[in-house]
TILOKE-308666 format. One record per atom (N, C-alpha, C): residue number from 1; residue in three letters; x, y, z. Coordinates in nm, 2 decimals. Each point is the difference from the previous one (the first is absolute). Layout:
N
> NUM|ALA|X|Y|Z
...
# end
This chain:
87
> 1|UNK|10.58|2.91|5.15
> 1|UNK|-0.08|-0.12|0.02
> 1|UNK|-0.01|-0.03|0.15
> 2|UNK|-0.13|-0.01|0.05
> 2|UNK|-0.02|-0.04|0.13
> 2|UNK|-0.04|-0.17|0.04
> 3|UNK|0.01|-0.06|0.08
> 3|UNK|-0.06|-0.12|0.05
> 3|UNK|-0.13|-0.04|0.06
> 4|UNK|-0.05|-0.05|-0.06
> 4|UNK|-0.17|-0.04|0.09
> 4|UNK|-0.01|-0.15|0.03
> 5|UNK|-0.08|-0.02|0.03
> 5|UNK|-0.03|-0.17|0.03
> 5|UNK|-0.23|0.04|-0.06
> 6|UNK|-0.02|-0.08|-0.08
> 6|UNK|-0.16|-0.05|-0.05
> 6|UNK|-0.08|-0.06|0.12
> 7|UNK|-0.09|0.10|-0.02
> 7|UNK|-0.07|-0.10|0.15
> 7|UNK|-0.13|-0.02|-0.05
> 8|UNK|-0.08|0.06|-0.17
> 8|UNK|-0.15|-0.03|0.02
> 8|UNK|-0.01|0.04|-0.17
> 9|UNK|-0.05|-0.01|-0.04
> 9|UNK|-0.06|0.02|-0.15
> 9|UNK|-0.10|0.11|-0.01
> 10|UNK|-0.01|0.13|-0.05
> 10|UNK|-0.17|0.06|-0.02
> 10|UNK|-0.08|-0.09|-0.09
> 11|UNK|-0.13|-0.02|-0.04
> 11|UNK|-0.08|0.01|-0.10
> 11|UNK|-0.12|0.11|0.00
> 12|UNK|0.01|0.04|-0.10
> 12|UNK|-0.08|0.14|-0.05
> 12|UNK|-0.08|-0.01|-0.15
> 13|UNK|-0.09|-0.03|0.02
> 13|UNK|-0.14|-0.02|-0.11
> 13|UNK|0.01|0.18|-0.06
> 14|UNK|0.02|0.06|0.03
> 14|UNK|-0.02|0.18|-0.05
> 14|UNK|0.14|0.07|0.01
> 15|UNK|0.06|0.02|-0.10
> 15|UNK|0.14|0.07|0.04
> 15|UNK|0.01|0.07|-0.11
> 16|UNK|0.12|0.04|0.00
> 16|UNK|0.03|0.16|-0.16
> 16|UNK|0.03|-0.12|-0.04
> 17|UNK|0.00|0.05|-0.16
> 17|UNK|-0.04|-0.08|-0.09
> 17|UNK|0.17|-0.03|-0.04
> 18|UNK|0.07|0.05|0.03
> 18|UNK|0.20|0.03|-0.02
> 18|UNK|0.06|-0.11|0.10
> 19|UNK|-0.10|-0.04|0.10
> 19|UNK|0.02|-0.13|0.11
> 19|UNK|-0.06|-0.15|-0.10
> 20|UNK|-0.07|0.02|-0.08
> 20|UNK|-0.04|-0.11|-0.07
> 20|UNK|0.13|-0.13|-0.05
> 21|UNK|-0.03|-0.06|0.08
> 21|UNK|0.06|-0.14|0.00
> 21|UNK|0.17|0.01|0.07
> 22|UNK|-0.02|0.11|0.12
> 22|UNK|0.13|0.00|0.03
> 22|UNK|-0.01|-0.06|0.16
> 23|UNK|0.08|-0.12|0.03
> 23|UNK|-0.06|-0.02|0.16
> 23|UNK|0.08|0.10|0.11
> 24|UNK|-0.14|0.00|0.09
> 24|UNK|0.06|0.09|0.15
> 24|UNK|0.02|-0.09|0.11
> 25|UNK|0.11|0.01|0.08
> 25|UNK|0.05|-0.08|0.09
> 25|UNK|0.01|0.07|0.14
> 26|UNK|-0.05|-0.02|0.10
> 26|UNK|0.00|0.07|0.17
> 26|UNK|0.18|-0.02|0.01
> 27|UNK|0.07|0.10|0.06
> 27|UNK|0.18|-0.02|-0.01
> 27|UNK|0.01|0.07|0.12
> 28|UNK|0.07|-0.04|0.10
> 28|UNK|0.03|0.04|0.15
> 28|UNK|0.19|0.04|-0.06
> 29|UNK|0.00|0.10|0.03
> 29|UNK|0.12|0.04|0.02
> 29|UNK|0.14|-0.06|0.12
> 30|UNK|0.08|-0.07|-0.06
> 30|UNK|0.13|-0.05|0.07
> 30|UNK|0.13|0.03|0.01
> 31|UNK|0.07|0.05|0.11
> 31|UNK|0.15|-0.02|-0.03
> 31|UNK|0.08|-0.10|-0.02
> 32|UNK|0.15|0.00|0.00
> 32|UNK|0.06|-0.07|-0.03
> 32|UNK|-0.01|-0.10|0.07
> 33|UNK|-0.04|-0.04|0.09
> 33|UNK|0.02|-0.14|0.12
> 33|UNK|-0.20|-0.02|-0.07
> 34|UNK|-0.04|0.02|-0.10
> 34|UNK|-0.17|-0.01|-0.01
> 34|UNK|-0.08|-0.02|0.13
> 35|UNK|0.04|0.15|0.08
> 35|UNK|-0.07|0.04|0.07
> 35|UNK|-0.10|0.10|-0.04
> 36|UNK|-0.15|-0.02|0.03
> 36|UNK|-0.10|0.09|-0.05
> 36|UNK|0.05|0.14|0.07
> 37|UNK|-0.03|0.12|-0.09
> 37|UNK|0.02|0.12|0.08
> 37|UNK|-0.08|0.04|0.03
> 38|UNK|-0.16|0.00|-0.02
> 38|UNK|-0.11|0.04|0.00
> 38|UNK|-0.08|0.07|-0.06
> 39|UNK|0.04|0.02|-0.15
> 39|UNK|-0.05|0.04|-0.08
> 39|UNK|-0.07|-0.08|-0.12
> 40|UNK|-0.12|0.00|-0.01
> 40|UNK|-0.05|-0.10|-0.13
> 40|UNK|-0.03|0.07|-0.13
> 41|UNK|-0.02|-0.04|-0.07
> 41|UNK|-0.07|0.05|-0.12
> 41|UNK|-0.04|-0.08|-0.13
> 42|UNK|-0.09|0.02|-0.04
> 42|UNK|-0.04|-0.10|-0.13
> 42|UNK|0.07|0.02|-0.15
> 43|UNK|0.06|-0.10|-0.06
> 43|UNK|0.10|0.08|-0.11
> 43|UNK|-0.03|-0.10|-0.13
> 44|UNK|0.01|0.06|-0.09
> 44|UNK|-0.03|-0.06|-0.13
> 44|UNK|0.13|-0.13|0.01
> 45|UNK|-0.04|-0.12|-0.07
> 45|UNK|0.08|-0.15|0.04
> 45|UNK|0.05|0.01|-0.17
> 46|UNK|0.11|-0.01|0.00
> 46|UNK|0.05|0.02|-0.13
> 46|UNK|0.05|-0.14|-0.08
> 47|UNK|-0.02|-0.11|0.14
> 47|UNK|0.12|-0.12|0.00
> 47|UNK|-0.14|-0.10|0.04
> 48|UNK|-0.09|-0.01|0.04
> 48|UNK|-0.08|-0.15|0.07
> 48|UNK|0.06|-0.02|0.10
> 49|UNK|-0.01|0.06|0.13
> 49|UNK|0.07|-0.04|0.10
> 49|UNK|-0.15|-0.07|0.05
> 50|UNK|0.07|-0.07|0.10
> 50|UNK|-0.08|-0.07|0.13
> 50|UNK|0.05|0.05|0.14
> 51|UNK|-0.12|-0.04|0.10
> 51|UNK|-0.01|0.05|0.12
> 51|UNK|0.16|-0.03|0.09
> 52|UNK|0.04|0.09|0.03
> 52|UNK|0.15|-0.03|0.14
> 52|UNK|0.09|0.01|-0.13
> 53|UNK|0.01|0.02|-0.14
> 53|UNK|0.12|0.06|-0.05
> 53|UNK|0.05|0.10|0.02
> 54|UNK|0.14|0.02|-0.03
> 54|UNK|0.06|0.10|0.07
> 54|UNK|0.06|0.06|-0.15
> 55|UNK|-0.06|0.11|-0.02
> 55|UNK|0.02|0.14|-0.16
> 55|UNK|0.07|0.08|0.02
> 56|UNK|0.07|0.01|-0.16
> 56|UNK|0.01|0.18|0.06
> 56|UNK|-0.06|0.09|-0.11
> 57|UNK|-0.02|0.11|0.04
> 57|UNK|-0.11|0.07|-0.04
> 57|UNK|0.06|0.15|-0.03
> 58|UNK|-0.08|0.11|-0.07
> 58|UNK|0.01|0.10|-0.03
> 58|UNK|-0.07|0.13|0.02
> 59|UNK|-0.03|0.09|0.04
> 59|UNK|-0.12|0.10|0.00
> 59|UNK|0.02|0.09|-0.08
> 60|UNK|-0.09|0.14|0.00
> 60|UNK|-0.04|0.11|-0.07
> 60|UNK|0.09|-0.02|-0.11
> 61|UNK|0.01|0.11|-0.11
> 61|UNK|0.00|-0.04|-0.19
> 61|UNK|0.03|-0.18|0.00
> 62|UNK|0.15|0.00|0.11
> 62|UNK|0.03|-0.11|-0.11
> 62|UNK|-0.12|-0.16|0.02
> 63|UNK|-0.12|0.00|0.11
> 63|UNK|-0.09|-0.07|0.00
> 63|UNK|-0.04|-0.01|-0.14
> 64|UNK|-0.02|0.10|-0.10
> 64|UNK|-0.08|-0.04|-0.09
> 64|UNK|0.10|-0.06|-0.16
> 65|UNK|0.12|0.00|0.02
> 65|UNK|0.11|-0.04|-0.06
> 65|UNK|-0.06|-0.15|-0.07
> 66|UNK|0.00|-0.06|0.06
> 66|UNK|-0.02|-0.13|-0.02
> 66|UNK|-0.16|-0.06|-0.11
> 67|UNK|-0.05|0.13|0.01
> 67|UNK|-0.12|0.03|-0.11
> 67|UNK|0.04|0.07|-0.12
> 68|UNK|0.07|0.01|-0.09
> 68|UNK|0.06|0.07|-0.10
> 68|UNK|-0.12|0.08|-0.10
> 69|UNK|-0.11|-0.12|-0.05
> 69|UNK|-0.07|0.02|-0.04
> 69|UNK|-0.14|0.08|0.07
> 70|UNK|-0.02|0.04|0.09
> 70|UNK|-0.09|0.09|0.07
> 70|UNK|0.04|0.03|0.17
> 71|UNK|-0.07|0.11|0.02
> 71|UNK|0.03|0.07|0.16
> 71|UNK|-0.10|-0.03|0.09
> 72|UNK|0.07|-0.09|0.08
> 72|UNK|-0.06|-0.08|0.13
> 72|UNK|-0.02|0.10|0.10
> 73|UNK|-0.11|-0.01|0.07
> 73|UNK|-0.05|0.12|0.11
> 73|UNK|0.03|-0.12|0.14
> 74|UNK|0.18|0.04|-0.01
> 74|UNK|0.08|-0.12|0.09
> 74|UNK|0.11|0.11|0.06
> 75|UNK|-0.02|-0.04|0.17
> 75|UNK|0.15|0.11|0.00
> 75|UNK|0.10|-0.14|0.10
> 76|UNK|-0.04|-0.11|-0.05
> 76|UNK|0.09|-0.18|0.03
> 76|UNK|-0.04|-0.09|-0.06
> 77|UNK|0.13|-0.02|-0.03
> 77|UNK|-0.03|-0.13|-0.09
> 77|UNK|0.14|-0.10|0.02
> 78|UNK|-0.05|-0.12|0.02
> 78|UNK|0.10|-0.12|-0.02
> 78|UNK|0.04|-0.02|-0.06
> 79|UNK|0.20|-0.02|0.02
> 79|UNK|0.02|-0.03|-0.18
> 79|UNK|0.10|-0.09|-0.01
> 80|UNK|0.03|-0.10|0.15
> 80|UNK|0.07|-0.07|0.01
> 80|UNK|0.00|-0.08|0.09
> 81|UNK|0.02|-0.15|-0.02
> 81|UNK|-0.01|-0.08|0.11
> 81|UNK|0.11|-0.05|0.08
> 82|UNK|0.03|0.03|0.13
> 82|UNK|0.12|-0.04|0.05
> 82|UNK|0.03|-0.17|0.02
> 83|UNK|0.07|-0.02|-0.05
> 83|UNK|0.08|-0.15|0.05
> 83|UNK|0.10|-0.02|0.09
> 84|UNK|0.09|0.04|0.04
> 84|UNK|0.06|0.03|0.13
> 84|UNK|0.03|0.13|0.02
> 85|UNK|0.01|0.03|0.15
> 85|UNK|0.11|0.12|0.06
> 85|UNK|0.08|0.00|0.08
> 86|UNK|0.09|0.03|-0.04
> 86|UNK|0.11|-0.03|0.12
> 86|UNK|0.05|0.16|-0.03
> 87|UNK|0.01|0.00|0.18
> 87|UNK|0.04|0.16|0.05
> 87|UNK|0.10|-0.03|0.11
# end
């Protein structure tokens, strides 16, 4: 599991049909001090986050884990919301 911080919501009127009713969230990648590293990417929201939450998240297979019942054309997905870190 990696850390991001939410910076923006997608909306998409036309998508695979396997995204149907799953929300996408814009996720800037962070270290441990939630410093951005510079990497973004848009990732399936598994939780209802809002903007400036700080997640942690998952990529390739295990992104589509959190879908049991069909295969997400997802390689991130959110699957947890942070409440504190202490490092």
């Amino acid at each position: 599991m990696r850390l991001g911080r939410v910076i923006g919501k997608v909306w998409a009127t036309v998508k695979d049909d396997q995204l149907d009713a799953v929300k996408l969230a814009i996720m800037e990648v962070v270290d441990e001090n939630q410093i951005a590293t510079g990497k973004t990417f848009v990732a399936a929201d598994t939780i209802g986050t809002r903007d400036g939450d700080i997640v942690f998240w998952v990529s390739g297979a295990e992104a589509t884990r959190p879908f049991p019942e069909r295969y997400i054309p997802s390689d991130v997905t959110i699957i947890g919301l942070v409440d504190t870190l202490d490092t």
